[in-house]
N, C-alpha and C positions, 0 to 999 in steps of 0.2 A: 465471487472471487474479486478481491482489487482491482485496479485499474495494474500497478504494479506486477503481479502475480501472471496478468494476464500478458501485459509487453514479455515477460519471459517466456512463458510457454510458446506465444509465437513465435519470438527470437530463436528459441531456442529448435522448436520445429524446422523450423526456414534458414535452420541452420547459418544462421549469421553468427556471428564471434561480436559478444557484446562493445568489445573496444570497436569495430567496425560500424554497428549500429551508433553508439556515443559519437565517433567522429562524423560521420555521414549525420546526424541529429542537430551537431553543432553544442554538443554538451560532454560532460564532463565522463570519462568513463565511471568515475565513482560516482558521481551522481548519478548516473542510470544506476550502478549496483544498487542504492539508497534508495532510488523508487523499485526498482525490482523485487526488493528485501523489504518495504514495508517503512522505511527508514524514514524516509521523506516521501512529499505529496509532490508531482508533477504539476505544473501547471497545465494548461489547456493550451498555451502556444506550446511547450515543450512535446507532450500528447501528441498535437499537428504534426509537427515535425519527425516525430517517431512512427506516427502514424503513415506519413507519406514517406517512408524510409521504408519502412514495414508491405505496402500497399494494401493496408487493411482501415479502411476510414471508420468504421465499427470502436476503433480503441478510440476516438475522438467523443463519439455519441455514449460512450461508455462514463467518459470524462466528464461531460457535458450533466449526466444524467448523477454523478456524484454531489453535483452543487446543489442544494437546498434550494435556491433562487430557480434555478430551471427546472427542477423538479415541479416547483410551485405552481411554474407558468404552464407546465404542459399538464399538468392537475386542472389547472383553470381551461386553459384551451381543448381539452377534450372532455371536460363538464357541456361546453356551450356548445361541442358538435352534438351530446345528445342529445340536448332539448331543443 
């Protein structure tokens, strides 16, 4: 599931009303629709932000784990815990 896909389902469990999440985020109510919907990519401060609006720190590491570059490094950093 997206990063997008998943800010919904929680929002929408935790019963927040997406205009409420946008403004508490400090974003745009359609730009949340546009990551919700696939439309646009959130950044990782945007993420933070919705994440600590949400109190779910998981959508962050979820965010994090999207980036190629971090993926990379934690590929790398748990090779060298095995050996």
């Amino acid at each position: 599931m997206d990063i997008g896909a998943k800010i919904r389902r929680i929002r929408e469990r935790a019963e927040v009303p997406a205009c409420v999440l946008a403004q508490r985020a400090h974003i745009s109510p359609s730009y949340l629709c546009d990551i919700e919907h696939g439309r646009r990519r959130a950044t990782c401060d945007v993420v933070a932000c919705i994440s600590r609006v949400l109190g779910r720190s998981d959508l962050l590491e979820d965010c994090l784990l999207e980036c190629p570059v971090y993926r990379e490094w934690v590929r790398h950093r748990d090779v060298r815990k095995v050996a």
